[in-house]
C-alpha positions as CSV (number, residue, x, y, z in Angstrom):
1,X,-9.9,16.5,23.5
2,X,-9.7,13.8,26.4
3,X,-6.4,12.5,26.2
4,X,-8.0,9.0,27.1
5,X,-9.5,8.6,24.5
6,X,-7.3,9.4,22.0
7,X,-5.6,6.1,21.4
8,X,-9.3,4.7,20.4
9,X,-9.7,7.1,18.2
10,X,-6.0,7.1,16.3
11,X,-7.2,3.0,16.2
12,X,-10.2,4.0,14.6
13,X,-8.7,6.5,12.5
14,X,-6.1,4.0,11.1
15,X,-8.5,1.2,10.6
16,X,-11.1,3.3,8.6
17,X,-8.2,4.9,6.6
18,X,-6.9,1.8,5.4
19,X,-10.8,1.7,3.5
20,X,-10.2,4.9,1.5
21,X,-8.2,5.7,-1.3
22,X,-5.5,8.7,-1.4
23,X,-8.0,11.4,-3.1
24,X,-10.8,10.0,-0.7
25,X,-12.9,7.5,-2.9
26,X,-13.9,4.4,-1.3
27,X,-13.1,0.8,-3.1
28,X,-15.3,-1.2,-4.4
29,X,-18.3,-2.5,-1.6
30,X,-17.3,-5.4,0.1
31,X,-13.6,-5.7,-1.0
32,X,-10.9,-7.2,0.9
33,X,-8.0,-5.3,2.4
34,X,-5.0,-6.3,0.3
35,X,-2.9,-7.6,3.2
36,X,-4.5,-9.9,6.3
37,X,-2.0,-8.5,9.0
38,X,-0.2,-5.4,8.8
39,X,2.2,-3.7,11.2
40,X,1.2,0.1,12.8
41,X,3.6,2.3,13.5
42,X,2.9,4.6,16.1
43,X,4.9,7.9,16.3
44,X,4.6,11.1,18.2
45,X,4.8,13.5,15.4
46,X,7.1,12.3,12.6
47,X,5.4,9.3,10.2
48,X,5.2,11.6,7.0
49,X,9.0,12.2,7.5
50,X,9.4,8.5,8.6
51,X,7.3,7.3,4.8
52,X,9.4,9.8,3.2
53,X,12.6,8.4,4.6
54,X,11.6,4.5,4.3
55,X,10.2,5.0,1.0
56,X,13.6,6.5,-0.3
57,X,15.0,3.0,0.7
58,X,12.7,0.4,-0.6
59,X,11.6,0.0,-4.5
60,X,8.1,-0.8,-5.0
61,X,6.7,1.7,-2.1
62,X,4.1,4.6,-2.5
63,X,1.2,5.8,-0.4
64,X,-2.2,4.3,-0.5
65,X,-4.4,6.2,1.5
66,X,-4.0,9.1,4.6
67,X,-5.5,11.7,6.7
68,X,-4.6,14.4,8.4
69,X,-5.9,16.2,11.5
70,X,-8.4,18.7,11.8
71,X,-9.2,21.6,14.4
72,X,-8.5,20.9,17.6
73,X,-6.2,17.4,17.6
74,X,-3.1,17.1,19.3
75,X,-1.0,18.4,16.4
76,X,-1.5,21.1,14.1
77,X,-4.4,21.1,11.3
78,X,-3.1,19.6,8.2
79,X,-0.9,17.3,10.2
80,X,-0.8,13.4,8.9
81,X,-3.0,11.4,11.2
82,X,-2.4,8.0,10.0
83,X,-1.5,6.6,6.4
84,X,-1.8,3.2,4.9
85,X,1.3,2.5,2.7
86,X,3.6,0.0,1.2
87,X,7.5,-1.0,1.4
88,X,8.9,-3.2,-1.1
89,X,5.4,-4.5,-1.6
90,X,4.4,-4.9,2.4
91,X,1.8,-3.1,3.7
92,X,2.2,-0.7,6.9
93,X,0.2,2.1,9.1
94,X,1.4,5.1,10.9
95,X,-0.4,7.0,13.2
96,X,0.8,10.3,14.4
97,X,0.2,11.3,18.2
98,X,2.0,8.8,19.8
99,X,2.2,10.3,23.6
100,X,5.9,9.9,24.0
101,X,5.9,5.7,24.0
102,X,9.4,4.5,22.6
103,X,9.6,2.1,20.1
104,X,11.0,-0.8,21.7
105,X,12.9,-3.6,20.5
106,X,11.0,-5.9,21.5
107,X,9.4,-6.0,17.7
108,X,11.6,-5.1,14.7
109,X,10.9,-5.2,11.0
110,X,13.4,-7.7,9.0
111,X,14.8,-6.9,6.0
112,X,16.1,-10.3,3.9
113,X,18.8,-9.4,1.3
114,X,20.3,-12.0,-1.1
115,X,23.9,-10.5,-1.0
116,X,26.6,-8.5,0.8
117,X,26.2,-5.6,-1.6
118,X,22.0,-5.4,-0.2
119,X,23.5,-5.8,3.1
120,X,25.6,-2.9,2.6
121,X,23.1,-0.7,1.1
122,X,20.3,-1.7,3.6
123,X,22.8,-1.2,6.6
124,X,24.1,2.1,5.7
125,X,20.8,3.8,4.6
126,X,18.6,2.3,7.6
127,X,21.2,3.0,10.2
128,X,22.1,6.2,9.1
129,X,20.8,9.2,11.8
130,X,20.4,6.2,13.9
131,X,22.4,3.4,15.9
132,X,24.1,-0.1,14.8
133,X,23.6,-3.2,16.8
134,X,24.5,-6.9,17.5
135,X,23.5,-9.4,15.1
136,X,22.5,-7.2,12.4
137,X,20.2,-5.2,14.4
138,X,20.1,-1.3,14.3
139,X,17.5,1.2,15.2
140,X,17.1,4.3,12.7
141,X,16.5,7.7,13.0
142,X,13.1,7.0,14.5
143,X,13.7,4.6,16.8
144,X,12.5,1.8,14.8
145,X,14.2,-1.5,15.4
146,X,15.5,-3.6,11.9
147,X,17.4,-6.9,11.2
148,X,19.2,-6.7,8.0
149,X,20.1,-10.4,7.1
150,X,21.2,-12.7,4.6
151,X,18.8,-15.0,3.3
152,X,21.3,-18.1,3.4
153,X,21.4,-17.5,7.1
154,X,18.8,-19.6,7.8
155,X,20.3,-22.6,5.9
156,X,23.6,-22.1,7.9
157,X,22.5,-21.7,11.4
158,X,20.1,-24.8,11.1
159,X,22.7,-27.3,9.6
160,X,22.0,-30.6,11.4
161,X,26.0,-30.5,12.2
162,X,25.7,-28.9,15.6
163,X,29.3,-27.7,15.6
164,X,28.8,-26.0,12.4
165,X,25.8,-24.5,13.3
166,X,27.6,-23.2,16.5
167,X,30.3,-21.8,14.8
168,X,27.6,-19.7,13.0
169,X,26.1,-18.4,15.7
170,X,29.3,-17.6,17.6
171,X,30.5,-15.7,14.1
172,X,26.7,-14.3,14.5
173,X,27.6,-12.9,17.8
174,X,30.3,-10.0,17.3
175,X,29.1,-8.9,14.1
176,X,27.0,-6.0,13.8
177,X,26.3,-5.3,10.7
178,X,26.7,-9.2,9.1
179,X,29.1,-10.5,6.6
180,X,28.0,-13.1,4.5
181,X,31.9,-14.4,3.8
182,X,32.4,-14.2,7.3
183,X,29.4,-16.4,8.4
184,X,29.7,-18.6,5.4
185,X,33.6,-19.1,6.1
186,X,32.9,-19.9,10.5
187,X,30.2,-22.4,8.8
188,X,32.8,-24.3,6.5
189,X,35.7,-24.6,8.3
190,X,37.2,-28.1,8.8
C-alpha cells in the first residue's frame, strides 16, 4: 500500500463509517449525522483498547459503528480501522494507523464535573497509566491530553473583582489535580 496515501484513505474510511451501523446496515437515505463536529482520534495501533478504556469511565457510552482492516493494511486483518462512538453522550472517531504522530497538547478533551467527588473519580481513572499536570491537565495512558474541572470555575475566575479573580488563577496555578474548597476559599477571602 503507498504509505502516502494512507492518511486519505483512514479519512475516508472514518467519514464513510460514521454512515453505517455496527452490523453494517446503512440509516435511513438522507439522514443527518447525529453530531455536526466531532473529534478524531488518531492512534497508531491501540483505539479498540483506547474505547474499551474510555468507555469504562464515562456512563452513557457504547459503539456505533466500526471497521476493521482487511488484507494487506498496515496492521493485521481483523484489526479496528476506525469506529464512530460515544462518551457520556459525545460523539468521537478513532482511526488506527496513526504513523507514529504524538498526541499533542495542543488539543485536549474537557471533562466538566459538578463536585470534588467527580473530580476525584475523573482524575484518578483518566490519569491512571498516564501522567498528572498543571491546572487540572493530565495525559492518559494514550497520550491523550484532558482538563478535569469544576463547573463553578468559570463563575470564579471571571468575577468582575479583579483581585478575586487573581487570587483564583494564582490558586489555579499549583494545583494539579483541582480542589474546589481550595479555589473557592483563594476566591472568598477578605
Amino acid at each position: 500500500m503507498n504509505t502516502t496515501l494512507l492518511p486519505i484513505l483512514l479519512l475516508a474510511s472514518a467519514l464513510t463509517s460514521a454512515y453505517v451501523l455496527q452490523k453494517g446496515s446503512a440509516p435511513a437515505p438522507n439522514s443527518p449525522a447525529s453530531q455536526r463536529i466531532t473529534t478524531a482520534l488518531w492512534f497508531e495501533d491501540r483505539a479498540e483498547e483506547a474505547i474499551r478504556f474510555y468507555s469504562s469511565i464515562f456512563k452513557d457510552s457504547k459503539v456505533l459503528a466500526e471497521s476493521r482492516w482487511g488484507e494487506g493494511g498496515p496492521l493485521p486483518k481483523g484489526t479496528l480501522l476506525c469506529a464512530r462512538f460515544q462518551l457520556a453522550g459525545q460523539e468521537f472517531v478513532v482511526i488506527n494507523g496513526n504513523p507514529k504522530i504524538p498526541f499533542t497538547d495542543a488539543i485536549s478533551l474537557s471533562v466538566l464535573c459538578q463536585t470534588q467527588a467527580e473530580i476525584d473519580t475523573y482524575w484518578e481513572k483518566l490519569s491512571a497509566g498516564g501522567a498528572p499536570g498543571r491546572c487540572g491537565w493530565l495525559k492518559d495512558k494514550f497520550g491523550v491530553s484532558w482538563q478535569v474541572v469544576p463547573s463553578v470555575l468559570e463563575k470564579l475566575l471571571g468575577d468582575p473583582d479583579p483581585v478575586r479573580a487573581q487570587r483564583v488563577g494564582a490558586a489555579l496555578m499549583k494545583m494539579d489535580k483541582l480542589d474546589i474548597a481550595a479555589l473557592q476559599k483563594a476566591h472568598d477571602q477578605p
